[in-house]
N, CA, C and O atoms as CSV, one atom per row, in Angstrom:
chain,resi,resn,atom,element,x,y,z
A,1,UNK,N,N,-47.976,8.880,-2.917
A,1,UNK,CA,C,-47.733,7.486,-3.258
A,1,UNK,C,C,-46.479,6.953,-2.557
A,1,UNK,O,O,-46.257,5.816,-2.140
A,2,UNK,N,N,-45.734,8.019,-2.530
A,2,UNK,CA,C,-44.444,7.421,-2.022
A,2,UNK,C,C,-44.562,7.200,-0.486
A,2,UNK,O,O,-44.038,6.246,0.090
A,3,UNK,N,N,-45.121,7.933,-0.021
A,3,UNK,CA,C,-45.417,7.564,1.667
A,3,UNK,C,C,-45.609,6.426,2.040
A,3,UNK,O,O,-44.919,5.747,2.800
A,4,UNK,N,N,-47.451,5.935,1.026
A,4,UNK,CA,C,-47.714,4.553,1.316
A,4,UNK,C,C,-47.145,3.621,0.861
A,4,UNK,O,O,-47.768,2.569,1.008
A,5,UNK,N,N,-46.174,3.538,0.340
A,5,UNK,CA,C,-45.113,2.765,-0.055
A,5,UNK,C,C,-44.243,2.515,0.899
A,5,UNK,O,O,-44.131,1.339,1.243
A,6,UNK,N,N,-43.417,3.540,1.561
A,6,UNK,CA,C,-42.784,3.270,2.807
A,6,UNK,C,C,-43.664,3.002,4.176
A,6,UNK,O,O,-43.307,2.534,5.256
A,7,UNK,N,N,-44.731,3.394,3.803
A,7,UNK,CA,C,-45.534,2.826,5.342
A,7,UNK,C,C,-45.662,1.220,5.280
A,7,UNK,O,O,-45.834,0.563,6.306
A,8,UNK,N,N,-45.592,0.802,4.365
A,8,UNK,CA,C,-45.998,-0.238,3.864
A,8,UNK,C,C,-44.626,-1.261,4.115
A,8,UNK,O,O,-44.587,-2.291,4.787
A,9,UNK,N,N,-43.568,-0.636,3.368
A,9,UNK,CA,C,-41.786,-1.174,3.969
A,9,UNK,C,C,-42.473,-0.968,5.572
A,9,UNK,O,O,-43.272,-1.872,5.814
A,10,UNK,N,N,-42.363,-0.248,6.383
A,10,UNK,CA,C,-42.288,-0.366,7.598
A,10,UNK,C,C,-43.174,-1.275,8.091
A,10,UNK,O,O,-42.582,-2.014,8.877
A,11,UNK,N,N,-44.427,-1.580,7.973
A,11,UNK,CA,C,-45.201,-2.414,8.112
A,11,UNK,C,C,-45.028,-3.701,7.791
A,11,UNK,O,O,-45.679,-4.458,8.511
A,12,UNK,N,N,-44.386,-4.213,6.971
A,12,UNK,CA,C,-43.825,-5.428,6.620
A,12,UNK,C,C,-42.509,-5.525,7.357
A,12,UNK,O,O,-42.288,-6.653,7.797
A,13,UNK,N,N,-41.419,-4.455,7.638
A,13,UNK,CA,C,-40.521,-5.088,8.978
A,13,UNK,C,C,-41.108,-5.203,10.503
A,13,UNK,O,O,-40.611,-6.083,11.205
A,14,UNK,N,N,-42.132,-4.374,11.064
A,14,UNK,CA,C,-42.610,-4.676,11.838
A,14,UNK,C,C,-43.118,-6.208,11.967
A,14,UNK,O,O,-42.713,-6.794,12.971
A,15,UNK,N,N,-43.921,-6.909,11.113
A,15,UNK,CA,C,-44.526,-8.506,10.746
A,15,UNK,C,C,-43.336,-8.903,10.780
A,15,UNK,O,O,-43.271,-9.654,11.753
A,16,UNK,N,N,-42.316,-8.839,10.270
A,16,UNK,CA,C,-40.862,-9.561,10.574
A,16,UNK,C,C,-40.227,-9.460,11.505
A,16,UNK,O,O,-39.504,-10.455,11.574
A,17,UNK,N,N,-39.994,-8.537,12.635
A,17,UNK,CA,C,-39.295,-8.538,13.799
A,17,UNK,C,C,-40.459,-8.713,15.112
A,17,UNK,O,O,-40.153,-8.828,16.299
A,18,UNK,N,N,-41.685,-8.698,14.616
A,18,UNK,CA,C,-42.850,-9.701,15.418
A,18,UNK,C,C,-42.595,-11.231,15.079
A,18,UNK,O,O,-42.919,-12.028,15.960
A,19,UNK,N,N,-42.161,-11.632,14.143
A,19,UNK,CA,C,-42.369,-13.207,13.867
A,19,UNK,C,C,-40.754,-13.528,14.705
A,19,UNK,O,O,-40.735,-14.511,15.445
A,20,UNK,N,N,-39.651,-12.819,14.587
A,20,UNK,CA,C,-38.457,-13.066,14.873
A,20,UNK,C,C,-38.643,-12.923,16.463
A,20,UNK,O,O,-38.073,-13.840,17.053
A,21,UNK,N,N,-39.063,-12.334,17.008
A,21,UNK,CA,C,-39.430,-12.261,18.324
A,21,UNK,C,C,-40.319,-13.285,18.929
A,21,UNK,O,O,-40.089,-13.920,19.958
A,22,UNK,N,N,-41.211,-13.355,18.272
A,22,UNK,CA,C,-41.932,-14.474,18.651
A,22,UNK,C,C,-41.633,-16.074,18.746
A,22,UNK,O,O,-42.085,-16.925,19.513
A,23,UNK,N,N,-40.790,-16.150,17.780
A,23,UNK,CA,C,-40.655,-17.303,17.605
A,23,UNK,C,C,-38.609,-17.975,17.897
A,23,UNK,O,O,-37.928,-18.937,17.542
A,24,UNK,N,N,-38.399,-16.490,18.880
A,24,UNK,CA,C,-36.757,-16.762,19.332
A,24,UNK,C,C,-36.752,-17.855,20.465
A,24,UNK,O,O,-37.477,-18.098,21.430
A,25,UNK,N,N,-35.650,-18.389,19.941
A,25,UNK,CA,C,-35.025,-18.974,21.463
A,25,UNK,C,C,-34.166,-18.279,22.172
A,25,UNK,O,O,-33.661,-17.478,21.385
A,26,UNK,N,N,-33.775,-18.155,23.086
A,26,UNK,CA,C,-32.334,-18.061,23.654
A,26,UNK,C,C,-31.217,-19.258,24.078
A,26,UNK,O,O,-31.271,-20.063,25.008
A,27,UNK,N,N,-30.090,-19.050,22.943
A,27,UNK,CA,C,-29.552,-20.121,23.639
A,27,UNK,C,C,-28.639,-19.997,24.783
A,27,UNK,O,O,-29.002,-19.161,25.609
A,28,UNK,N,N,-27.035,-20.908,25.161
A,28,UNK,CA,C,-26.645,-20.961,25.183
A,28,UNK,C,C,-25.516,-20.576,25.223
A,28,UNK,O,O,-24.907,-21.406,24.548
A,29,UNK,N,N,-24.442,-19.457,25.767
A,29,UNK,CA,C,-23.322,-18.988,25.532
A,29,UNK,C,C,-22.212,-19.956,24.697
A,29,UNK,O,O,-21.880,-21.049,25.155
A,30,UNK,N,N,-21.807,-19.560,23.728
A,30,UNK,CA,C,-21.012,-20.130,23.062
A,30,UNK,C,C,-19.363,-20.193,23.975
A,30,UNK,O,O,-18.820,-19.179,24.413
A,31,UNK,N,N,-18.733,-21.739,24.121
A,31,UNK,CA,C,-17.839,-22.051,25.366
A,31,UNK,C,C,-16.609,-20.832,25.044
A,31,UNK,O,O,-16.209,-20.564,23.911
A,32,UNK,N,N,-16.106,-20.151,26.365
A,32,UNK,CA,C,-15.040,-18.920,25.595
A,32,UNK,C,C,-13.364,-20.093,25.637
A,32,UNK,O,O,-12.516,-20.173,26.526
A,33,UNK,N,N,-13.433,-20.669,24.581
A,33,UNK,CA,C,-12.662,-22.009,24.298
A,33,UNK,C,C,-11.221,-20.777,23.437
A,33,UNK,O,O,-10.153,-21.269,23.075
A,34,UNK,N,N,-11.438,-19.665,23.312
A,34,UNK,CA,C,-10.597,-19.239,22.846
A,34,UNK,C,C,-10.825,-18.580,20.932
A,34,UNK,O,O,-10.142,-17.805,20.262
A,35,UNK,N,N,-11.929,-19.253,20.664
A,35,UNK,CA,C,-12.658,-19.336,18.890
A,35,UNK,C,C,-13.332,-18.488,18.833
A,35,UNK,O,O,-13.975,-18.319,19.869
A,36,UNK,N,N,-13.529,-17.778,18.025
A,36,UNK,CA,C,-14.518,-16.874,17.752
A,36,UNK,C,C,-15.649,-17.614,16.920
A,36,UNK,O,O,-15.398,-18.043,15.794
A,37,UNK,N,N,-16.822,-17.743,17.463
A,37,UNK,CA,C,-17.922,-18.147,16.739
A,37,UNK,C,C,-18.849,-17.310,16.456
A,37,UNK,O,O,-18.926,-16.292,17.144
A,38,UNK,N,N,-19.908,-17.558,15.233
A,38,UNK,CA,C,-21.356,-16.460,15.306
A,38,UNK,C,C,-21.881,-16.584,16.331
A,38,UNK,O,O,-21.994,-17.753,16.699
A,39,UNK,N,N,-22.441,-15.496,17.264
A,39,UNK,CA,C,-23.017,-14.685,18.141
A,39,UNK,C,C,-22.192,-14.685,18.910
A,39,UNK,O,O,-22.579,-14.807,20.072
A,40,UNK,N,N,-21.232,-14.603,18.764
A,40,UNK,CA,C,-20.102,-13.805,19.760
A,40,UNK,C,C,-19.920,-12.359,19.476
A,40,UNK,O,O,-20.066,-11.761,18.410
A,41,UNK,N,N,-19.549,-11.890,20.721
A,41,UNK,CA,C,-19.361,-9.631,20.454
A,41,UNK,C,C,-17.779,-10.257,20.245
A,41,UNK,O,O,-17.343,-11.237,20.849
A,42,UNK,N,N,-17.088,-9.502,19.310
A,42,UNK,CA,C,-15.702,-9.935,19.330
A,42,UNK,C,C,-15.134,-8.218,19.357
A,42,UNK,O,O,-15.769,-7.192,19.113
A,43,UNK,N,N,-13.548,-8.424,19.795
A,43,UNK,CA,C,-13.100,-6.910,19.746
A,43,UNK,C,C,-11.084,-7.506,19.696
A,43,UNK,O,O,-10.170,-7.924,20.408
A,44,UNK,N,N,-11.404,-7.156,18.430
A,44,UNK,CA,C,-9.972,-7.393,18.188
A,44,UNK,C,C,-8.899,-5.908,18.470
A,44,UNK,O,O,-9.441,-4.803,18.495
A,45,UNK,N,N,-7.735,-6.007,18.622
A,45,UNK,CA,C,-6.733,-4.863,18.810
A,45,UNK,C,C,-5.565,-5.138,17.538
A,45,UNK,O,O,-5.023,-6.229,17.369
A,46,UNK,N,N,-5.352,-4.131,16.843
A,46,UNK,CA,C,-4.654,-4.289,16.051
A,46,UNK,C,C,-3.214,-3.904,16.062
A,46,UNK,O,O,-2.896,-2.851,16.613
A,47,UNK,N,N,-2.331,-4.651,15.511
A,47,UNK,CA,C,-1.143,-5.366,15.933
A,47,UNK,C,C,-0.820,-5.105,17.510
A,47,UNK,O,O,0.206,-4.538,17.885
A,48,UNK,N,N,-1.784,-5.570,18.338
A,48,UNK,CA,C,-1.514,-5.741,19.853
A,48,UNK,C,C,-1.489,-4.478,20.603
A,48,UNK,O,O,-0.986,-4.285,21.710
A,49,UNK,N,N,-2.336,-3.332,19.553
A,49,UNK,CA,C,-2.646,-1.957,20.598
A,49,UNK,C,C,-3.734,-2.041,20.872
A,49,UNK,O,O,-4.693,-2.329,20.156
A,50,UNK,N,N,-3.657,-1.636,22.632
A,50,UNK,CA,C,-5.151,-1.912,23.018
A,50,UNK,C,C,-6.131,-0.441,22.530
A,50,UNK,O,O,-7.325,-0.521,22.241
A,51,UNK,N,N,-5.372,0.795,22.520
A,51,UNK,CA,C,-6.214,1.708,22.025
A,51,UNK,C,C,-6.341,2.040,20.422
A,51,UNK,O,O,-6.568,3.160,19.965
A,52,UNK,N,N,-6.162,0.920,19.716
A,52,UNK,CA,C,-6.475,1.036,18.276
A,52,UNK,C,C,-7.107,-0.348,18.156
A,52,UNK,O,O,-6.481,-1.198,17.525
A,53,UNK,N,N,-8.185,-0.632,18.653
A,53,UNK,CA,C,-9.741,-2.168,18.605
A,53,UNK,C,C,-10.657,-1.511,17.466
A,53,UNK,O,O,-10.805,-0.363,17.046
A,54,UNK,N,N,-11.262,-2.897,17.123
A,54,UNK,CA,C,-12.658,-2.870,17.000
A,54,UNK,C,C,-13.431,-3.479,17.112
A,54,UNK,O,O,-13.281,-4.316,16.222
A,55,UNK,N,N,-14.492,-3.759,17.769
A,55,UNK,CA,C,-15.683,-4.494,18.307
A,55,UNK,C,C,-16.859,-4.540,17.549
A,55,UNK,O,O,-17.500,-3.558,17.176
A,56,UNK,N,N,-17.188,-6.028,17.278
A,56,UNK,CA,C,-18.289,-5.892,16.428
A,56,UNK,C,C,-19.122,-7.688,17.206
A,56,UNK,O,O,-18.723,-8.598,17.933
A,57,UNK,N,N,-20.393,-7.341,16.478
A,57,UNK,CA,C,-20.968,-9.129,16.605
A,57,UNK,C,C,-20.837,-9.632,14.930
A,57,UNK,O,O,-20.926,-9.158,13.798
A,58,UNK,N,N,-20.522,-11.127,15.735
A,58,UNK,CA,C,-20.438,-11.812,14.232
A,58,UNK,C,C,-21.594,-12.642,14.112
A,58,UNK,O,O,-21.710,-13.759,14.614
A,59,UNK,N,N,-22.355,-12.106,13.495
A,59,UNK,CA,C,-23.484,-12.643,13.266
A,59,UNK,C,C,-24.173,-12.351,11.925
A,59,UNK,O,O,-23.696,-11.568,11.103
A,60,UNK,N,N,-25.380,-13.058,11.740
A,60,UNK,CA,C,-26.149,-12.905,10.477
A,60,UNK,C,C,-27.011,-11.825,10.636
A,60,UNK,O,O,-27.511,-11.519,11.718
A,61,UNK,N,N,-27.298,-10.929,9.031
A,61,UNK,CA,C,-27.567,-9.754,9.046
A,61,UNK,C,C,-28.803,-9.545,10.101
A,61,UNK,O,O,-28.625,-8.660,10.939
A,62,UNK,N,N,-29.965,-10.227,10.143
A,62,UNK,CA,C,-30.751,-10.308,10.396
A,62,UNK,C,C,-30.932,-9.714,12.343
A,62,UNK,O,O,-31.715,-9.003,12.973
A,63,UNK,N,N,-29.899,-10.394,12.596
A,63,UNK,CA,C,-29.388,-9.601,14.247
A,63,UNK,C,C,-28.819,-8.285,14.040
A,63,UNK,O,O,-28.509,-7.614,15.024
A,64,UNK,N,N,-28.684,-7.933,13.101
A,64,UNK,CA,C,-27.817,-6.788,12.742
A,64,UNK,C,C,-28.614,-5.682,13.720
A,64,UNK,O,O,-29.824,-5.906,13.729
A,65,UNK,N,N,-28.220,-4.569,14.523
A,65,UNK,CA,C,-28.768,-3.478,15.584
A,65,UNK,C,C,-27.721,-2.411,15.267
A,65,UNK,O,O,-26.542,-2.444,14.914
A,66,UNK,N,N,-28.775,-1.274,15.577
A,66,UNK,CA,C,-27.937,0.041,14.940
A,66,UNK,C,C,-27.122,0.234,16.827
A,66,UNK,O,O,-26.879,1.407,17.110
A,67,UNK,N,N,-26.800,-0.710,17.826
A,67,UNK,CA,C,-26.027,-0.635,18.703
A,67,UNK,C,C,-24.392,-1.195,18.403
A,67,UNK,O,O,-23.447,-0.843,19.108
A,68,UNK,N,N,-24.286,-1.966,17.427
A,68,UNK,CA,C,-23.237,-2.379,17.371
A,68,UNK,C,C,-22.555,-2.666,15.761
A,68,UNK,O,O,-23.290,-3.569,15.361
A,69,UNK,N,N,-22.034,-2.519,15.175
A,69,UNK,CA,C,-21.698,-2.906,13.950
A,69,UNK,C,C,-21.696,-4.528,13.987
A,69,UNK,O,O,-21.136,-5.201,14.853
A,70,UNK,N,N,-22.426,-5.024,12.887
A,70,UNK,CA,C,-22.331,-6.701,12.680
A,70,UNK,C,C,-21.327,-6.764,11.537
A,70,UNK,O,O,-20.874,-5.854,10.842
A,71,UNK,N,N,-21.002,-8.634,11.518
A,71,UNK,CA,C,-19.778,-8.800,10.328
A,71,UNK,C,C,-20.600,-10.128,10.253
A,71,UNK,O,O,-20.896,-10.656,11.325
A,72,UNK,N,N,-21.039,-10.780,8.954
A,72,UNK,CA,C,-20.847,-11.729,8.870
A,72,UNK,C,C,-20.345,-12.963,9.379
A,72,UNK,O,O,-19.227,-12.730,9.839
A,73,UNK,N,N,-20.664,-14.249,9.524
A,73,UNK,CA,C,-19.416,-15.183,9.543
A,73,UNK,C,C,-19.374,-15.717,8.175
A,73,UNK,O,O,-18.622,-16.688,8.090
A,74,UNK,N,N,-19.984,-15.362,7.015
A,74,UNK,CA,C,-19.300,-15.343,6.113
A,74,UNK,C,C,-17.925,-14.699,5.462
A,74,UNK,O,O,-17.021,-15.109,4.734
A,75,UNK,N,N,-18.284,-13.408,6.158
A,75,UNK,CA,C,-17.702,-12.131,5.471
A,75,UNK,C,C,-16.223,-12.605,5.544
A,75,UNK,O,O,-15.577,-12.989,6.519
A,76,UNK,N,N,-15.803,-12.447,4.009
A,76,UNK,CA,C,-13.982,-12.308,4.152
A,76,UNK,C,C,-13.519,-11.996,5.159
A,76,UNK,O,O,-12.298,-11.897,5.272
């Protein structure tokens, strides 16, 4: 039971990252004006060391990819 249950989760994200695909645009690069906006890769350095960063996209979960850690632009 439990299998077809998760075949079933998988089968229903598949129908969702078919509809998200299907129905994407591509936009636009957001202007590098200096702002960090959603769908930007951002990589901050902390207190001004370049070998202590972290790089993430700020975006909604939904872009979320096991290539990059996402953050909200909600997120605190």
């Amino acid at each position: 039971h439990a299998a077809k249950e998760e075949q079933g989760k998988m089968e229903l994200r598949v129908r969702q990252l078919t509809q998200l695909l299907e129905h994407a645009k591509v936009g636009e690069a957001p202007a590098d004006d200096g702002v960090v906006e959603p769908g930007m890769v951002v990589t901050i350095a902390f207190d001004g060391d370049e070998n202590d960063t972290l790089t993430f996209l700020l975006a909604s979960r939904e872009y979320a990819s096991s290539d990059i850690e996402t953050y909200s632009p909600q997120s605190p």
